[in-house]
C-alpha positions, 0 to 999 in steps of 0.5 A, a space after each residue: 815695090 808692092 809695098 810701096 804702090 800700096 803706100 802710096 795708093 793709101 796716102 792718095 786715097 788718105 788725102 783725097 777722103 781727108 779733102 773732101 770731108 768739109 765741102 767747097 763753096 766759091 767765092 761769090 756764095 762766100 761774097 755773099 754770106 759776108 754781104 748778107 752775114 748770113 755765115 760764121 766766116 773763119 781766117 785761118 791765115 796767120 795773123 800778119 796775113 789777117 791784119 793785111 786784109 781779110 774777107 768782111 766780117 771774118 774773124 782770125 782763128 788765131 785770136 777766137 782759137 781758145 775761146 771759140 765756143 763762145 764765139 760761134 752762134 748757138 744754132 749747130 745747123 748756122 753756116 760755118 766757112 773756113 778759109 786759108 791763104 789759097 788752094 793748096 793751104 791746109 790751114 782751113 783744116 784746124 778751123 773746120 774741125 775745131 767747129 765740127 768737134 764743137 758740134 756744128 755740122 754745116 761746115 764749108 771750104 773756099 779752097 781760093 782762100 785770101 790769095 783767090 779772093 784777092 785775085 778776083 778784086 773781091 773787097 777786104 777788110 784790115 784786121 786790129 
């Protein structure tokens, strides 16, 4: 039975460290920086759910995956977003460390991901 505790208090303590390691941001500072393209904004959905609609000015990982070097700015500092289809989506992930294992250091979450922003009557763009 300790065996078990102990597993299952190293799986939380995994998963809430794991959670934590790129911070949030909320959907009016990412309305923002796709007004302002002041960001590099990343859709980790699928490529259905990109076509469907997608924050302005995000691009699909799915399609930059390969090329993605070439594809985020010069500036290591230049903020990242990465986003997903809503707060339980684990996507994100494979987009924010590919940018990080890239070197870039500004990396951010928006944990509503499509489904919130699409909740809040945040405008979309359809994807091609």
């Amino acid at each position: 039975m300790k065996k078990l505790f102990a597993l299952m208090a190293a799986v939380l303590l995994t998963a809430s460290v794991h959670a934590a390691e790129f911070t949030d941001v909320s959907l009016q500072d990412v309305k923002a920086a796709s007004d302002a393209k002041t960001a590099v904004i990343i859709d980790a959905n699928s490529p259905d759910s990109y076509k469907a609609g997608h924050v302005p000015g995000a691009l699909s990982f799915a399609a930059i995956r390969d090329n993605l070097a070439a594809k985020l700015p010069a500036d290591k500092n230049a903020l990242i977003i990465a986003y997903c289809g809503n707060p339980k989506c684990g996507a994100y992930l494979q987009a924010a460390k590919a940018a990080q294992k890239l070197g870039y250091t500004n990396i951010k979450h928006m944990p509503d991901g499509i489904d919130g922003w699409n909740a809040a009557k945040l405008p979309t763009e359809p994807g091609k």
